[in-house]
C-alpha positions, 0 to 999 in steps of 0.5 A, a space after each residue: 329682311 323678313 320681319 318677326 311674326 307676333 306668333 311666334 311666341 305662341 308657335 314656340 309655346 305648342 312646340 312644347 306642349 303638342 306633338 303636332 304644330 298645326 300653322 293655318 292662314 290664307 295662302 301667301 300669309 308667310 305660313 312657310 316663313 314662320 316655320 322655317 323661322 322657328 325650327 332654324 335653330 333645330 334639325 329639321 326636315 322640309 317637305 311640301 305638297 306642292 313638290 309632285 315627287 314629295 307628293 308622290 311618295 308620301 302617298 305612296 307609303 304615308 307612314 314611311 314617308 313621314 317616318 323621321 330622325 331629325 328635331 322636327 319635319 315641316 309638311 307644308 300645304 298639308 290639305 293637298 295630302 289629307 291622308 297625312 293627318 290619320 298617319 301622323 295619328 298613328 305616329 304620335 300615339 306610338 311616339 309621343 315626343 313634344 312638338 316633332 311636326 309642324 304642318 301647314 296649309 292654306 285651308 283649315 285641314 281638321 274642317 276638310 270632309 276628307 278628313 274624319 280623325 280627330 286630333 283632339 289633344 295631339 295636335 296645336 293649331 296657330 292661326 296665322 294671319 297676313 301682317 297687321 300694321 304693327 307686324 310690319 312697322 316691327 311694334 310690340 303688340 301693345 294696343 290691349 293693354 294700352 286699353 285696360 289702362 286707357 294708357 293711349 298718348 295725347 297726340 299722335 304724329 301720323 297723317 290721321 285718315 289720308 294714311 289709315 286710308 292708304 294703309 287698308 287699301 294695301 291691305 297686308 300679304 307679305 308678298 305685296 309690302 312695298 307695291 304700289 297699288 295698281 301692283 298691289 290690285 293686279 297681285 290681288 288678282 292673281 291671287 284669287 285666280 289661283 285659288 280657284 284655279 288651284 286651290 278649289 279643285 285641291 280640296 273641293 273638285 269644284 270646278 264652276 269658278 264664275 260663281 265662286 268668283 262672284 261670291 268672292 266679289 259679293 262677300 268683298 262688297 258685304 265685308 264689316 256688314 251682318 251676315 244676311 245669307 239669304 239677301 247674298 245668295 239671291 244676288 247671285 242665284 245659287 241654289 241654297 246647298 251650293 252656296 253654303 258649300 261654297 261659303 264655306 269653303 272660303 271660311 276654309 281658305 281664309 278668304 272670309 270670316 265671320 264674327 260672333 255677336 256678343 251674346 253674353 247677357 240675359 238683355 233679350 233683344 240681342 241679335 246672334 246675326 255675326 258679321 262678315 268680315 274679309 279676311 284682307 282688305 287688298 282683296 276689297 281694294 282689289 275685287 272692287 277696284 277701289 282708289 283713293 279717290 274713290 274712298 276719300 269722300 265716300 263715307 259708306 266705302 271709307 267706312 266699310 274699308 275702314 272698319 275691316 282694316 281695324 278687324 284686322 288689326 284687333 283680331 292679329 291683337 287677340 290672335 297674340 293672346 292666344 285665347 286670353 280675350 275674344 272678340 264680338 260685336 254687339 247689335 240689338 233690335 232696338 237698333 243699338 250696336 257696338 263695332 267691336 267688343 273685346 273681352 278678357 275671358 280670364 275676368 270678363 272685363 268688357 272693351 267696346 270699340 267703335 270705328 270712325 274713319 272720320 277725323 270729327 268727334 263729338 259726345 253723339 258718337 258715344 251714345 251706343 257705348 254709353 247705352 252698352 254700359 248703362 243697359 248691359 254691363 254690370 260689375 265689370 270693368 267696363 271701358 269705351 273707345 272709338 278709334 278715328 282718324 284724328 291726331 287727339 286722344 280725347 275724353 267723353 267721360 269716365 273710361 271713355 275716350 276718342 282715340 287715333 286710330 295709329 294707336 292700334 300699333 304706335 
């Protein structure tokens, strides 16, 4: 059975509105999947990269090769093959018809140095995410505007933090739904091997994969933390140039991701430092061998594992409104600091959203909500939650309240 994507919608909205169709993730997201799914109903042609005889003849003669008659052609793992991009430029100036490629690739192709050509108003890009929780248990995307309203259920049926646990330790690769963990790490493995091994060398000729390794398994210990570059590289002793390089690179990979700090005010103690986020939790789960013994009673890990599982989960959400909210965190150096804020960029209506892995609730919780809200927020219609893995949903005030953390999907 292959489960639906929540882009979808938006993959088929830029079928209508651009020449080209841009679907970028991780490698092994189901990027490949999705476009096969959307252009079933059409006449299309599929090529790849991968392929070494497709490969050959589209450098060859680029232009021929991409030439075609059918509904669509699908150029999978696009970034192997830059040369493309300037090719489909001279091919959609000349024909302009709607939605006629759709390329993919495992590295944000228009960030390559390779390429130089800006596709500015011909090409849709769709971030294409591993499954979120809701994806998988086949949910409609309805967390936002349960939020907007406070719409939330009183009381979930779920095994509270012995299942959010579970859940982020498994993180959400299409490949891997249904493994066990052990099975679900020694994937993870792989994974990353053939990203060094492959990958790296595809777009960067970098061919040092200790220290991008040891990158990789830095950035999973520093996941929901601030962005301290300097702190990061003297624990591994790259030299500064090296290490922007190869930081990122993972950022171009999907390995990594870091998120804004809500700066939105005229309050002049906010920080800008983003956060750093991986981009899937079994990469945590893996590179650090964690176990659920290992997570239960250690609030620091739980914490942190946690906490990148809801971004996650809230970032596959705003994905879905294709550019109706965004997503920030907030911090000042007064010490005031907000996990996630999610703003509505149509009214500027602000949502905060602390995480807890905990299952205890109590007022104290809420004290940087209700600061954000006395201090920053002004006629916006303000709103505050903390997600946490009890079953109650529980009101701390007006337009506050405790939720469970299954919301997310149920």
């Amino acid at each position: 059975m292959t489960l639906g994507r929540w882009q979808n919608k938006n993959i088929e909205y830029l079928r209508q509105k651009r020449r080209i169709v841009q679907i970028t993730g991780a490698r092994q997201c189901g990027k490949t999947t999705a476009a096969k799914n959307i252009t079933a109903q059409y006449d299309y042609i599929y090529h790849t990269m991968d392929n070494s005889t497709s490969f050959a003849a589209c450098i060859a003669d680029t232009k021929y090769f991409l030439t075609h008659d059918k509904d669509i052609m699908i150029i999978d793992e696009v970034q192997k093959a830059p040369v493309i991009i300037t090719a489909l430029k001279e091919i959609v100036d000349e024909d302009n018809r709607m939605g006629r490629y759709i390329i993919t690739g495992s590295a944000d192709i228009q960030a390559l140095p390779q390429v130089n050509e800006s596709m500015a108003g011909r090409l849709g890009r769709i971030l294409l995410r591993t499954f979120s929780q809701g994806e998988i248990l086949e949910k409609k995307p309805a967390f936002i505007e349960n939020l907007k309203n406070l719409n939330f259920h009183n009381t979930y049926e779920y095994n509270g933090k012995e299942e959010i646990l579970d859940i982020a330790l498994k993180g959400g690769y299409p490949e891997t739904l249904g493994y066990d963990l052990k099975d679900i790490k020694n994937w993870c493995k792989d994974y990353i091997n053939a990203i060094l091994e492959k990958d790296l060398v595809d777009i960067e000729k970098i061919r040092n994969h200790q220290d991008m390794k040891k990158l990789i398994e830095t950035t999973a210990a520093w996941s929901s933390k601030y962005m301290e570059q300097n702190a990061i590289r003297s624990a591994l002793s790259i030299e500064k140039p090296t290490f922007n390089k190869y930081l990122t690179l993972l950022e171009i990979m999907y390995i990594i991701e870091q998120l804004p700090a809500f700066t939105k005010t005229d309050y002049e103690r906010v920080t800008k430092k983003p956060k750093l986020f991986m981009t899937d939790t079994a990469i945590i789960t893996s590179v650090l061998n964690y176990t659920m013994d290992k997570v239960r009673y250690d609030q620091d890990i739980s914490g942190k594992l946690v906490e990148s599982f809801v971004h996650h989960e809230l970032a596959s959400l705003v994905d879905y409104y294709n550019g109706e909210y965004s997503l920030y965190h907030f911090r000042d150096n007064a010490g005031h600091e907000i996990d996630f804020i999610l703003q509505n960029n149509e009214n500027n209506n602000l949502y905060a959203v602390e995480v807890k892995a905990g299952s205890n609730i109590s007022s104290n919780d809420f004290k940087h909500i209700k600061w954000f809200k006395d201090n920053i927020v002004k006629n916006s219609n303000f709103k505050g939650i903390i997600l946490y893995t009890g079953k109650h949903t529980l009101s701390f005030g007006e337009n506050m309240q405790a939720v469970p953390m299954c919301a997310l999907w149920e």
